[in-house]
N, C-alpha and C positions, 0 to 999 in steps of 0.2 A: 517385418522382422527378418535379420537375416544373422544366417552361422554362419558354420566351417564352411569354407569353402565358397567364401563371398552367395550361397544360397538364400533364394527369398519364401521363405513360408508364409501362406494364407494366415492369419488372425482369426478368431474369433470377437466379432466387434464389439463395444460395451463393454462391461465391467464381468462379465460372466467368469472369466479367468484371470486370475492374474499371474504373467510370464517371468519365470527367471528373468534376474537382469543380465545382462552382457556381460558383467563384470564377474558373475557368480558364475555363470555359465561356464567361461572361460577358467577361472581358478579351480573347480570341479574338474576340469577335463586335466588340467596340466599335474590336480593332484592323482587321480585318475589314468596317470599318461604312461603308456604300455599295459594297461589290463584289459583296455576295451576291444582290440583287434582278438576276433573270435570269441568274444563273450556272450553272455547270453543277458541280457540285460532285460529287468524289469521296472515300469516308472509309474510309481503309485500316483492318484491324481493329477493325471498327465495334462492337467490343461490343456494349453495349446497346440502342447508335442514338443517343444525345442528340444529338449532333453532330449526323449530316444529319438527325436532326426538328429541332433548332432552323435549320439551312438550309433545310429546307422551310417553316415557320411563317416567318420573315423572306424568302421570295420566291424562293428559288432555283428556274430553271425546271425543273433537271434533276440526280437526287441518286444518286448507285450507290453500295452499302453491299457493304465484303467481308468475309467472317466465317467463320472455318471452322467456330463451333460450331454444330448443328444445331437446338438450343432458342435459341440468342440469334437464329439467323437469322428464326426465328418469330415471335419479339416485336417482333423490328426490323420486319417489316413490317406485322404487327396495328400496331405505333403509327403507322410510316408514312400508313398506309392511312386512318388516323381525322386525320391532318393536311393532308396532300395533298389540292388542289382539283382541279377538272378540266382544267388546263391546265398542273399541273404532271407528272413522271413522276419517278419513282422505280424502284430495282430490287433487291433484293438479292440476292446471291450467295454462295451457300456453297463452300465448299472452299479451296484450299491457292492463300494468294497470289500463288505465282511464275508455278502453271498460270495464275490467273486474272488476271495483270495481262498475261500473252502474248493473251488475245482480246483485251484492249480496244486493241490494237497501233491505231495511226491517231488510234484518239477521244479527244478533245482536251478539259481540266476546266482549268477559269480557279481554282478554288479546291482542293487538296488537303489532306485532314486524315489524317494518320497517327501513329497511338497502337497502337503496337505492345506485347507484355508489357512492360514495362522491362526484364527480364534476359535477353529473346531478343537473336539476334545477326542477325535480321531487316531493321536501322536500315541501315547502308549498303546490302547488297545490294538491296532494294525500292528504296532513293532511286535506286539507280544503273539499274532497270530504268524507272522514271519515265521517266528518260532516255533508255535503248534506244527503248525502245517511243511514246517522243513524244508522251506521254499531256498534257503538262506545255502548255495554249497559249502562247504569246509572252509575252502581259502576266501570265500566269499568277502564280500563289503557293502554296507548299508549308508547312502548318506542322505542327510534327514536336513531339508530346508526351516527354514521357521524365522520367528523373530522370538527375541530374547524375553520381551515383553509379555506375549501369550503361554509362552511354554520352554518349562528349563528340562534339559535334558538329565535322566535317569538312567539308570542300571536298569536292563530288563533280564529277568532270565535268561541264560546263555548266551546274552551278548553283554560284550564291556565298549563305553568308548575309548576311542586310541586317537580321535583329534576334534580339536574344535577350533575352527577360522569364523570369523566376526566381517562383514561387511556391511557398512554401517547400521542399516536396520534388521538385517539379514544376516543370518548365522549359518554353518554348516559344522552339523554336528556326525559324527564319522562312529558307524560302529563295525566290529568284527564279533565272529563267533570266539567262544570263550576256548575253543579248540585253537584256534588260529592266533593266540599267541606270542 
């Protein structure tokens, strides 16, 4: 697979992950385009990694990957590690999202990416711990992958959405804080 910047990332082989496509990828960043230099970016069920490698390859200062499989977690950071300069940081994290979005309880991501399986029932409860846990800055932005099929998108407390793009089986549903606007 490759990003920004004609880069080639390792895979996870089989079916264990399945990767944004190119087409989504790209329309994400371009809606995306001037907030990621210096952000702090968080990417919920990181699969592969493209996502925060291509947030780190376009400037984000600070990138936390959550993953509970234990070979995708591997490749997420072999690719990291060959992207990342010396001023940027990165981290990933293995295990069960609920335990690991209660540490980041305080720490604040201007940018959230979350691509959950499509058929889990993962989508509200995670958006609504966003919330508890105040992970979410002010001017922040959450953009929630899916398909239309397993999961339509809701109001969750304190956040509204403010876009929805459709690529063919694949959606991208956009939220902000109810502060923002």
């Amino acid at each position: 697979m490759r990003i920004y910047g004609n880069r080639l990332l390792k895979t996870v082989p089989g079916e264990l992950t399945r990767p944004t496509s190119a087409k989504v990828r790209e329309a994400l960043f371009n809606i995306w385009q001037g907030k990621i230099t210096g952000c702090r970016w968080l990417d919920l069920c990181a699969g592969n990694g493209s996502m925060g490698a291509e947030a780190l390859c376009r400037g984000a200062s600070v990138v936390i990957g959550i993953e509970k499989y234990g070979k995708a977690c591997k490749i997420i950071a072999e690719n990291w590690k060959k992207i990342a300069n010396d001023e940027q940081q990165f981290q990933v994290i293995k295990g069960d999202i609920f335990k690991i979005l209660k540490t980041l309880d305080g720490q604040k991501f201007d940018l959230i990416y979350f691509d959950p399986p499509y058929q889990s029932d993962l989508y509200q409860p995670v958006l609504e711990l966003i919330m508890t846990y105040k992970l979410l800055n002010e001017q922040g932005k959450i953009a929630v992958e899916h398909n239309p099929k397993f999961w339509q998108p809701t109001e969750i407390k304190g956040l509204k959405i403010v876009q929805q793009k459709n690529y063919g089986n694949t959606s991208l549903t956009f939220y902000c804080s109810h502060q923002n606007s």
